[in-house]
C-alpha positions in Angstrom: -55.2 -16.0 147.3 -58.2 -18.3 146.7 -58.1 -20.8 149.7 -60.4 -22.8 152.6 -60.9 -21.2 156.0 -57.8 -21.5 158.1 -56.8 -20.4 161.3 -54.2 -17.0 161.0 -51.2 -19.3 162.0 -52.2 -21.3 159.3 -52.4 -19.2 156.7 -49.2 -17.8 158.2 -47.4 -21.1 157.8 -49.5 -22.3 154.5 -48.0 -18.7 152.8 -44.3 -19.1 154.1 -44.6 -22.9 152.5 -45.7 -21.4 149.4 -42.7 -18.7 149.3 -40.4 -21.6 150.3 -41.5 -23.6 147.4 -41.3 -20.9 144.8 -38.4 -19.4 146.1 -36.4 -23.1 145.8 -36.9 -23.2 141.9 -36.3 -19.6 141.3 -32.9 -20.7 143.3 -32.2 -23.0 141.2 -33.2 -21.3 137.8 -30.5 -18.5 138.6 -27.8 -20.6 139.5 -28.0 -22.2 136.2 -28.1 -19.3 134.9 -25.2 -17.0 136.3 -23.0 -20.3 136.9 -22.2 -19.6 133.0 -21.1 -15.5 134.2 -18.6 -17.1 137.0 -17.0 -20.2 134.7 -16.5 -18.0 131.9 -13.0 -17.2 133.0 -12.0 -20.9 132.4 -14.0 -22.2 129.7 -13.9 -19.2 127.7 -10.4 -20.4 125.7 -12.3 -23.9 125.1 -14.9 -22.3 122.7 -13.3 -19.0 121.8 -9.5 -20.0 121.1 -7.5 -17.0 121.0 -4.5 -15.4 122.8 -5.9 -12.6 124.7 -7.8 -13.0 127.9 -9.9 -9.9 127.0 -11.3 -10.9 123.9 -12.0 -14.2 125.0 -14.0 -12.7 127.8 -16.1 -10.3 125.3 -17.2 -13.3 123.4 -18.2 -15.3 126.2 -19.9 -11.7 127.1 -21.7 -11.5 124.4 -23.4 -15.1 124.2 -24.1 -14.2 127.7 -26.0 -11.0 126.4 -27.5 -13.3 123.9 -29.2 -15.6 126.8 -30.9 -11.8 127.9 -32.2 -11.4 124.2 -34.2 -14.4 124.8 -36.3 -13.0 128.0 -38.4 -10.6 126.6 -39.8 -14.1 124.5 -39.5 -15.9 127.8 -41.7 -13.4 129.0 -44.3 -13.1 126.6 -44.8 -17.1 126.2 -44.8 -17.8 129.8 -46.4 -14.8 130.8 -49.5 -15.9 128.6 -49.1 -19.3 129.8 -49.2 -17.9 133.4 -52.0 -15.5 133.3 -54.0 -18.1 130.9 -53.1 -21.9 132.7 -51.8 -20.6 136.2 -49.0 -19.3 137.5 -47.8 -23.2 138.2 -48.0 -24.8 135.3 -45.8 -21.8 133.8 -42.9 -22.0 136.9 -42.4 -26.0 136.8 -42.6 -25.9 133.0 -39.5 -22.9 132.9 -37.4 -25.3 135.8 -37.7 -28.2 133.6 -36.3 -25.5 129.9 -33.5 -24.4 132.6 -32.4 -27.9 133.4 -32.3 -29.4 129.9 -29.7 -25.8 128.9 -27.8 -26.9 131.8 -27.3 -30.5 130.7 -26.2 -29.7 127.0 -23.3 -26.9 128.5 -22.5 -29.7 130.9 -21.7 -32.3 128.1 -20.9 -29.6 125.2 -18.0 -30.8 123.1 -15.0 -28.3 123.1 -14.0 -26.4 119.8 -10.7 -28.3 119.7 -13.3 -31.8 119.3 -16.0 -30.0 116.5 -14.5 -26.6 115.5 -17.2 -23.6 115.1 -20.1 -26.0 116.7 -19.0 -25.9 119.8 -19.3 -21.7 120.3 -22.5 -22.0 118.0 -24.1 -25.2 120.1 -23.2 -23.2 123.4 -24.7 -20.2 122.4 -28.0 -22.4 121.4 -28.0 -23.7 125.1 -27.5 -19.5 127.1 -30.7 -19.3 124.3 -32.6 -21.8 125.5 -31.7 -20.9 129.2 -32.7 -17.1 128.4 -35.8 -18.4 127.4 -36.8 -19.7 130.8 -35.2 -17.3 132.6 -37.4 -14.6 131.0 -40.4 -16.8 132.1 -39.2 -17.4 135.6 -39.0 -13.7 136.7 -42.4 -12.5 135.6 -44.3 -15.6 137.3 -42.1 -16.3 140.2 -42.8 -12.6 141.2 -46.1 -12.7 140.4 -46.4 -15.4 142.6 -44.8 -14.5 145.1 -46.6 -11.0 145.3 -50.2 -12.6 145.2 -49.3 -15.5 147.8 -47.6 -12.8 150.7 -49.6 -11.3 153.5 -51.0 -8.3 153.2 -49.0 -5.1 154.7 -45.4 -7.3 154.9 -45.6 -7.9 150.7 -42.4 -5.8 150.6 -40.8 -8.3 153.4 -42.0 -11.7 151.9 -41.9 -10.7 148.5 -38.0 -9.8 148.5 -37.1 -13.4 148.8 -37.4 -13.2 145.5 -34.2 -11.6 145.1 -32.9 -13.4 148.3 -32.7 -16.5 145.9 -31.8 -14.9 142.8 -28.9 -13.8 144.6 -28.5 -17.1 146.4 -28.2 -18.8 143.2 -25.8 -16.4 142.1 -24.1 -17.1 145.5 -23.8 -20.7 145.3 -22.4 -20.4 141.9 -19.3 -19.0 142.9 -19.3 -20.3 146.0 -18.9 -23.9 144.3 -16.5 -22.0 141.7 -14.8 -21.4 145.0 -14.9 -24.7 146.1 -13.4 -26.4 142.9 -10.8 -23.4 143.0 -9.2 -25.3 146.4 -9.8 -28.8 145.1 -9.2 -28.6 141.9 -5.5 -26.8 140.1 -6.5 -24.2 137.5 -5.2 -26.8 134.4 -8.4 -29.2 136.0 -10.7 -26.1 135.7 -9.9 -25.0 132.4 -9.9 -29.0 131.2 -13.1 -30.4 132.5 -13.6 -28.7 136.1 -15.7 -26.2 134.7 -18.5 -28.4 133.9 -19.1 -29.7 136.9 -21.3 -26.5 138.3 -23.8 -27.1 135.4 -23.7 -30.4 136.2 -25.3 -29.8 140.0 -27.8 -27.4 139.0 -29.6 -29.7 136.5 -29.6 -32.3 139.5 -31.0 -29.5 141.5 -33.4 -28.8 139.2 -35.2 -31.8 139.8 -35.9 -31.0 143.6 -36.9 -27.9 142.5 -39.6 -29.3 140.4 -40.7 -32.2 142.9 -41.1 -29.0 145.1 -43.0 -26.9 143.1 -45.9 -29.5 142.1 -46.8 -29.1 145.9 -47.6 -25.5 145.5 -51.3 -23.7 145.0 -52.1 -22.0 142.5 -52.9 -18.4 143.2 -54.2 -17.2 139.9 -58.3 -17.7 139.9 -60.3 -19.2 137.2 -62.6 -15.7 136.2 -59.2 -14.0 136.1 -58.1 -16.9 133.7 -61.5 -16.7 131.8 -61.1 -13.2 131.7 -60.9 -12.0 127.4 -57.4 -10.2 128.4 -56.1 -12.9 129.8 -52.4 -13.2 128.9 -53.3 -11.2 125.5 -50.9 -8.1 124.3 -54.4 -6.0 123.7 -55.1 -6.5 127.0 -51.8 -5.6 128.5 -52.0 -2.2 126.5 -54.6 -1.2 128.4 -51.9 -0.3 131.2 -49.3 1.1 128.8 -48.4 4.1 131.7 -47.2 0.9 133.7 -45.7 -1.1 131.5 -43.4 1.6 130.3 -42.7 2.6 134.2 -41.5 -0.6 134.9 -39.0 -1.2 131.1 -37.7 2.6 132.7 -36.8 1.6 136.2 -35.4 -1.7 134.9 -32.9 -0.3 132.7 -31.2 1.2 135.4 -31.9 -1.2 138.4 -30.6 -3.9 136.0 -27.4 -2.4 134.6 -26.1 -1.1 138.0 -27.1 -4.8 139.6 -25.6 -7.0 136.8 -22.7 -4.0 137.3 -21.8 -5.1 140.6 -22.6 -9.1 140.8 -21.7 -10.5 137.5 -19.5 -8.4 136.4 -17.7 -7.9 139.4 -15.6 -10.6 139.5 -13.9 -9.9 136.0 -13.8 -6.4 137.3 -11.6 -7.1 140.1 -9.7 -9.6 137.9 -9.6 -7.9 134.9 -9.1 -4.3 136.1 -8.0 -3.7 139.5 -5.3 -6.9 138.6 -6.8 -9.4 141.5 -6.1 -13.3 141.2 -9.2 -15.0 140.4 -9.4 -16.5 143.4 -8.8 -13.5 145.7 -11.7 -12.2 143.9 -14.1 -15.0 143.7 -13.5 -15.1 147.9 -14.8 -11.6 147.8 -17.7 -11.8 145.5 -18.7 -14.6 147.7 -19.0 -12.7 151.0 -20.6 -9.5 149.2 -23.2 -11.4 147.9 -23.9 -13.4 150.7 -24.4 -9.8 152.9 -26.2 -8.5 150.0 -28.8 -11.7 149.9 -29.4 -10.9 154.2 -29.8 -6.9 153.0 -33.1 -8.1 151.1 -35.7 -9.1 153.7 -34.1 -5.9 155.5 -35.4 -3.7 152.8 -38.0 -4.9 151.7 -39.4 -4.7 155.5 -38.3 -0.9 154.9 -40.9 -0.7 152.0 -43.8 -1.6 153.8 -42.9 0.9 156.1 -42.2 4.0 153.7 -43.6 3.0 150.6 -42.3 1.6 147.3 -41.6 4.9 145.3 -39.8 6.2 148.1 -37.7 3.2 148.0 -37.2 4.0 144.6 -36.3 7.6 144.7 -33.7 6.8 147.2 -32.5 4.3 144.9 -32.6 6.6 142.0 -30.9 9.4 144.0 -27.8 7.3 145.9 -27.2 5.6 142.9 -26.4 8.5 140.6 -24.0 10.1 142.9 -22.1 7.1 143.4 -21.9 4.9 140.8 -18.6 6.9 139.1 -16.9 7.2 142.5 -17.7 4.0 143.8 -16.1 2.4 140.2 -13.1 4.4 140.2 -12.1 3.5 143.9 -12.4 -0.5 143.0 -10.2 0.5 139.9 -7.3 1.3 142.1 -7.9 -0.9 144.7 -5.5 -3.2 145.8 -6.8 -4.2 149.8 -9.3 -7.4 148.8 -11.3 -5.9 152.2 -11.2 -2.7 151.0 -12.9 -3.5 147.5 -15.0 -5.7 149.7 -16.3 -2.4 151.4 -16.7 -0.6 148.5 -18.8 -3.4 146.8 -21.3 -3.9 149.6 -21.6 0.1 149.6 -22.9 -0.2 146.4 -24.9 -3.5 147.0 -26.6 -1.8 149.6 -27.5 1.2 146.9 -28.6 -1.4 144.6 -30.9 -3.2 147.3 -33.5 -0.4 147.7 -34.2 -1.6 144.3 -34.0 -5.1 143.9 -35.5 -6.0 147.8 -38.8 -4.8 145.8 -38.3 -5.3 142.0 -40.8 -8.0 141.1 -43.3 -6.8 143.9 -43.4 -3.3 142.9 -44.0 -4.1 139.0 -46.5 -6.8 140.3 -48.7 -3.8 142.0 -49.3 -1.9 139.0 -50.8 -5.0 136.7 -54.4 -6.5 137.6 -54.4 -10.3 137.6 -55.7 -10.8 134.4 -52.0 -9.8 132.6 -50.3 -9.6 135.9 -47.5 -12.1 134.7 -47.6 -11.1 131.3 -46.7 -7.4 132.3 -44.2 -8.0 134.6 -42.5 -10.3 132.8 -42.3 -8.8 129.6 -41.7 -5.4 130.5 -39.2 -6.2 132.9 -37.2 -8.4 130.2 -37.4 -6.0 127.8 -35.4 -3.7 129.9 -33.3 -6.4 131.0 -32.6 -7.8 128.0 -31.4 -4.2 126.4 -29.6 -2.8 129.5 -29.0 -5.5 132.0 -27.9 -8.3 129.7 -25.4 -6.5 128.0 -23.3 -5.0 130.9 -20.4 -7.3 130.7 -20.5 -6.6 126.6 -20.4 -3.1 127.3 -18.1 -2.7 129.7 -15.4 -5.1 128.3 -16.2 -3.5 124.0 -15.1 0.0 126.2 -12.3 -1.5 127.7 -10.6 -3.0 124.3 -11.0 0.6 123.3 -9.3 2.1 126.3 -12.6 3.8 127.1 -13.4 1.8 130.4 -14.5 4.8 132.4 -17.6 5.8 129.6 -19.5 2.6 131.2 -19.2 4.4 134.6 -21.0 7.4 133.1 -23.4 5.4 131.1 -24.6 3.4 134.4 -25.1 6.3 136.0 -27.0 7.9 133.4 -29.7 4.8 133.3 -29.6 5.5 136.8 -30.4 9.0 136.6 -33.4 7.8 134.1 -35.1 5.5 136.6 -35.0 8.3 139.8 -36.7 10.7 136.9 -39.5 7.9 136.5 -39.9 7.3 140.2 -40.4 10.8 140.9 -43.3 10.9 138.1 -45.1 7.3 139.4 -47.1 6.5 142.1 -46.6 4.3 144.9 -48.1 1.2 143.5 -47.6 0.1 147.8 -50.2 2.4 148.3 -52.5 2.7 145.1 -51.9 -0.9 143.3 -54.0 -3.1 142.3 -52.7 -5.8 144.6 -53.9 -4.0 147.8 -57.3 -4.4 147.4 -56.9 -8.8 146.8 -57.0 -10.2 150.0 
């Protein structure tokens, strides 16, 4: 990180500010974004009128999949834009995409007021919003990766996710909220669209925030002739397909038990949609304090063994782990059994953009973790919910147990051929 001479406490302070300030928009962006995941179960007869909860949900599901279609896009335009005009002029441009999609779900006319619009103008607002999601992730961990100290990248770096889940947190925590103020005839009329509502207002502080930041990014690696090009990125095809084979099963299983959770327990194991938002709620909030936790455990023991771990636990677990919440009927016992697997899913995600940040050299450092990452997003991660509902209108629910842990089986088969990036990246020799 290019900089003046300071002091080590104020480098110390001037890095945390930095985190801080990314960390707040990348908040934001994924509030926005998964606020649409958690709302679905109420505005989904609005814009798909039909008289079965389950196929309501799978076309909800799949313009949700449809936002993920849009990252790998998201990636490529605001990767280039990141590794060519700085990593932020790329993250206040995606806030500012994320809080206009927000703003046209918020005021979307229902199908009852203009008929096939209304699914076709919603689905035009999840694209727009997968469009700066797909940017956010690549440059938000790039940044984040370049701007925290050397040796404790795996601790500072995992905020990343910290917000990423705290956005998914606060959206069902205010789903929550509006659950108790609000009767579920409210929700389904007009309460829904309060949520989108708040997180383009918080958009706005996100982006006041992030004009204060420095860049990271330096002008040779800018100048450089790769900069932000595809050509250039090929020159590290070994990593770019390491990190799309990693991501298709850290995505799936994650998306498995966050998003797709809460219709899960609704929609499978026969909760009330409120005993299951209040459980979502306190899982994720333990899973967002797991984060810092083990990323710490990173620095410590390396990324790939991180990984493997990852790889191994969540093979062997995934299938049991789904078939106890299927029968469960305790809300603390599917509680238990859904931080068990959070905590599975963390020795992934408290490194995710870090790790795929270590194998890229500044010049396409955004471009190839953003791109590869939402390519394997988009294909595995993004469709969860479509998956998993399509199998269970088909009576075939417990195949999507199988096929998690088969992606899952694929990514500990690519940690075990990689090298720790913790040790032999690029980014340990920046400082």
């Amino acid at each position: 990180m290019a900089q003046q001479e300071l002091s080590p406490a104020q480098d110390r302070r001037k890095r945390i500010f930095a985190i801080v300030g990314a960390s707040s928009g990348n908040l934001v962006e994924w509030f926005d974004f998964y606020v649409y995941s958690f709302c679905a179960i109420y505005f989904a007869p609005a814009f798909f009128p039909s008289g079965n909860s389950t196929t309501q949900l799978l076309n909800t599901a799949g313009v949700f999949a449809a936002g993920f279609l849009m990252r790998p896009i998201g990636g490529w335009i605001f990767g280039r834009l990141a590794d060519k005009r700085g990593r932020k002029t790329a993250m206040m441009t995606s806030v500012l995409m994320m809080c206009a999609g927000s703003l046209v779900i918020a005021f979307l006319p229902t199908y009852a007021t203009i008929g096939a619009a209304a699914p076709a103008l919603l689905l035009l607002a999840r694209l727009l919003q997968g469009l700066s999601v797909g940017g956010e992730y690549g440059t938000s961990a790039t940044y984040m990766s370049e701007v925290a100290l050397k040796g404790q990248r795996g601790f500072y770096a995992s905020f990343q996710y910290v917000t990423l889940i705290g956005g998914q947190l606060l959206a069902v925590l205010v789903l929550v909220i509006l659950q108790q103020l609000l009767t579920t005839e409210q929700l389904k009329d007009w309460g829904w669209r309060v949520p989108f509502v708040l997180g383009a207002c918080a958009a706005v502080v996100a982006l006041y925030l992030r004009r204060s930041l420095n860049e990271t990014s330096t002008s040779d690696s800018r100048k450089n002739k790769d900069a932000g090009t595809i050509a250039g990125l090929m020159k590290h095809k070994v990593a770019f397909m390491t990190v799309i084979g990693f991501t298709a099963g850290g995505s799936l299983i994650f998306y498995t038990f966050t998003t797709y959770m809460q219709k899960y327990l609704v929609n499978t194991a026969g909760m009330s949609a409120k005993t299951a938002s209040a459980v979502m709620t306190f899982a994720l909030f333990a899973y967002m304090l797991m984060q810092p936790l083990f990323g710490a455990l990173s620095d410590r023991i390396g990324r790939r063994t991180s990984m493997l771990w990852f790889g191994s636990l969540a093979t062997l677990a995934t299938v049991p782990i789904l078939h106890a919440l299927a029968d469960v009927t305790n809300p603390y016992a599917a509680f238990g059994l859904v931080i068990l697997a959070l905590a599975i899913v963390s020795l992934y995600t408290s490194i995710s953009g870090l790790i795929k940040a270590e194998m890229f050299p500044p010049e396409v450092r955004a471009l190839g973790v953003g791109l590869s990452y939402a390519l394997g997003n988009a294909i595995f991660g993004g469709s969860a919910e479509f998956v998993a509902l399509k199998l269970k209108s088909i009576g075939m629910e417990s195949t999507f147990y199988w096929y998690v842990t088969v992606l899952c089986a694929i990514a500990l088969i690519v940690a075990i051929r990689m090298r720790d990036p913790s040790k032999e990246g690029y980014l340990r020799n920046e400082d």
